[in-house]
C-alpha positions in Angstrom: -0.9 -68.8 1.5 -1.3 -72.3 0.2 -4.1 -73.7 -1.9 -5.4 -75.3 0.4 -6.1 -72.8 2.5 -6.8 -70.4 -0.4 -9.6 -72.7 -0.9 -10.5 -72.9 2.3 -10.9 -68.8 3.0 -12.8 -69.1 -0.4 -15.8 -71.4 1.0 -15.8 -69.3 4.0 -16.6 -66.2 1.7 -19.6 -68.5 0.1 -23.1 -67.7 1.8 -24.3 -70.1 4.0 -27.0 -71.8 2.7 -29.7 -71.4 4.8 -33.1 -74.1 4.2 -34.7 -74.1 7.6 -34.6 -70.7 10.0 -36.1 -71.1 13.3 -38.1 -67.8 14.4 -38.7 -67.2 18.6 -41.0 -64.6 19.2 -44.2 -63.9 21.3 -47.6 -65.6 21.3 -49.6 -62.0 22.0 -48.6 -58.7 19.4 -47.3 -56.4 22.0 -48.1 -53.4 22.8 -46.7 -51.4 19.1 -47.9 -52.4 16.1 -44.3 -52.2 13.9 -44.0 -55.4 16.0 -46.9 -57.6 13.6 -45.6 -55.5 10.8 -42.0 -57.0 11.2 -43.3 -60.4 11.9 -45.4 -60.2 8.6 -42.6 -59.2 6.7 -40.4 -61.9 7.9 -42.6 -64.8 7.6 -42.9 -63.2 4.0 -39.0 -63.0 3.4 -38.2 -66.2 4.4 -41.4 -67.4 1.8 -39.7 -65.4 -1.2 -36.5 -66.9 -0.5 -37.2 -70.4 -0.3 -36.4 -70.6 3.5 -38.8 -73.0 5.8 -40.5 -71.2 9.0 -39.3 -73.3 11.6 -41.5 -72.0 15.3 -43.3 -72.9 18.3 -46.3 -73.9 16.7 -49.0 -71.2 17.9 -51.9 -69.7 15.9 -51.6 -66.5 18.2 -49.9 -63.2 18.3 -46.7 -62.9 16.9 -46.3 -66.5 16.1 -48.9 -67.2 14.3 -48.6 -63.9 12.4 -45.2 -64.6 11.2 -47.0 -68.4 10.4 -49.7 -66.3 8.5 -47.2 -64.8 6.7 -44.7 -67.5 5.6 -48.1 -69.6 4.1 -49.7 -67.1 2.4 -46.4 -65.9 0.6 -46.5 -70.0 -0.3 -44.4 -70.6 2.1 -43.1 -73.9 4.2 -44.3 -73.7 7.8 -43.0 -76.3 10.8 -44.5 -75.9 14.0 -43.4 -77.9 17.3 -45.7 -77.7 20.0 -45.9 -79.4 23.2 -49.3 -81.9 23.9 -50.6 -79.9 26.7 -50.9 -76.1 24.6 -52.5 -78.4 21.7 -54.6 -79.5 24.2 -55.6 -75.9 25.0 -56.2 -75.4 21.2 -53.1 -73.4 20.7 -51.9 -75.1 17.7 -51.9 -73.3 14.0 -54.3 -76.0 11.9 -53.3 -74.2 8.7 -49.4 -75.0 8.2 -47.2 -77.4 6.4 -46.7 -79.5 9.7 -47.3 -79.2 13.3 -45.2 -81.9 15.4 -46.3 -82.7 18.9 -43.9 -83.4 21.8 -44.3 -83.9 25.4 -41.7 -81.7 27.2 -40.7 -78.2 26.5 -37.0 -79.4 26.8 -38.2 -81.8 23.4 -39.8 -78.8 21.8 -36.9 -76.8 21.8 -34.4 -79.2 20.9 -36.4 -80.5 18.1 -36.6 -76.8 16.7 -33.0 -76.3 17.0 -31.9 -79.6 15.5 -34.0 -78.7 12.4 -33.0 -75.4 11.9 -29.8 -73.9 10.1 -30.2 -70.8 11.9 -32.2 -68.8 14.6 -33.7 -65.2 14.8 -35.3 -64.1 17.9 -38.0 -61.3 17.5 -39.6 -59.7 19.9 -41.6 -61.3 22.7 -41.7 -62.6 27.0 -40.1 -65.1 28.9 -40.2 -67.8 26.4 -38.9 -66.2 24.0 -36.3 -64.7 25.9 -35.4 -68.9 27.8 -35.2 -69.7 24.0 -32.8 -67.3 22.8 -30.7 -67.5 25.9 -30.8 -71.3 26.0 -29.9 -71.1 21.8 -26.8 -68.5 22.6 -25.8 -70.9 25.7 -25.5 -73.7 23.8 -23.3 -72.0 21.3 -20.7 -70.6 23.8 -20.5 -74.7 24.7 -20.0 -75.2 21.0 -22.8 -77.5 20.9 -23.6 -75.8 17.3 -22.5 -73.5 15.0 -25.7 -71.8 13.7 -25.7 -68.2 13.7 -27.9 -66.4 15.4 -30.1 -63.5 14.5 -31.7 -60.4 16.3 -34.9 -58.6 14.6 -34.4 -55.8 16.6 -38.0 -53.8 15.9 -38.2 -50.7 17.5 -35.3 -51.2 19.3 -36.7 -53.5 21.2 -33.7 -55.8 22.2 -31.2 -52.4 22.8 -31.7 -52.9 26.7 -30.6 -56.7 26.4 -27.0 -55.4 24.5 -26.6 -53.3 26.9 -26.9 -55.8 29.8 -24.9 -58.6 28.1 -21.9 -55.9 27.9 -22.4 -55.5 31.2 -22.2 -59.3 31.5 -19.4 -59.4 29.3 -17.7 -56.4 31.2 -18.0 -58.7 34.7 -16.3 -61.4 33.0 -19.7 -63.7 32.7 -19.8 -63.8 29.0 -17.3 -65.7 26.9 -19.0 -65.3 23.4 -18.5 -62.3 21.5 -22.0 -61.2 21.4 -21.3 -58.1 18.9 -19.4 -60.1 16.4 -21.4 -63.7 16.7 -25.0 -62.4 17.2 -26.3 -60.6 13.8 -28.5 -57.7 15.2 -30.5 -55.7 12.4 -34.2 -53.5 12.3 -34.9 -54.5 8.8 -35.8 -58.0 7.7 -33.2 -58.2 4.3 -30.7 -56.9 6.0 -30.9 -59.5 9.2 -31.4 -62.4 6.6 -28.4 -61.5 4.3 -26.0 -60.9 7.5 -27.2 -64.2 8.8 -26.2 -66.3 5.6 -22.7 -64.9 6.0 -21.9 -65.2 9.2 -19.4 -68.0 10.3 -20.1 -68.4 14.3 -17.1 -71.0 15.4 -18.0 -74.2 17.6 -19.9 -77.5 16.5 -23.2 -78.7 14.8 -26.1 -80.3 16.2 -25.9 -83.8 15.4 -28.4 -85.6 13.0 
């Protein structure tokens, strides 16, 4: 092996530094209550280790408990929203900054270019168009950033199962198993996450 590439496979070993983690997850609590619990204890491990809250911006359910969270740790909290749910009074009034957009499409591209990395937690059809939009755009190689399941009461083992089946069919070129970081516990998600070296390109800007 040559030093270059000795020092090469060396950086690779390093952690990823991780500043900014976006967090999808629902705007009601769902029907268990280990599902608030988890997003409290996220939005209080990112706090702790220095890691930004990047989200959609909503005072309710899951998002604005994992909001809740992140701030009263002493956390950094960046909401995007889109003009017509601030107009509905949707918005969290208590974090570090809520950016308005006018387009879904803006909201989640904004949220994306800002983050380092994404964990999806448990919640609907947004949440679900966000990951899936998040893990298309990687199998393009538009970016690099790994991805995360907080898999709470086994709430996302249905969704493995279909995107083997996926995979199976031939639909799916990314390795979901070995580029999607999949964990029940909070420390363990976030210290798979800042090792893992998904391949493809980063987000401009």
């Amino acid at each position: 092996m040559s030093e270059r590439t000795s020092e090469s496979a060396a950086r690779d070993e390093r952690p990823r530094e991780i500043r900014r983690l976006c967090v999808f997850c629902g705007a009601s609590h769902g029907g268990r209550a280990e599902y608030t619990t988890a997003a409290f204890e996220l939005g209080r491990g990112l706090a702790d280790r220095g890691i930004t809250l990047i989200y959609g911006g909503g005072r309710a359910g899951l998002m604005g408990a994992v909001a809740d969270a992140a701030i009263g740790a002493g956390g950094s909290v960046v909401g995007v929203i889109t003009r017509l749910l601030e107009t509905r009074e949707l918005g969290h009034g208590g974090i570090t900054e809520l950016h308005v957009v006018e387009t879904m499409h803006e909201r989640k591209m904004k949220m994306a270019t800002m983050a380092d990395a994404f964990i999806a937690m448990p919640g609907g059809l947004g949440t679900l168009d966000e990951l899936f939009e998040i893990l298309a755009w990687a199998q393009l190689g538009i970016h690099s950033k790994p991805v995360g399941l907080l898999n709470t009461a086994g709430f996302f083992d249905s969704l493995m199962t279909f995107l083997d089946h996926a995979d199976g069919e031939g639909f799916v070129r990314l390795n979901h198993r070995t580029e999607m970081v999949v964990e029940r516990a909070v420390p363990a998600l976030l210290e798979r996450l800042a090792t893992t070296r998904p391949q493809g390109a980063r987000f401009p800007g």
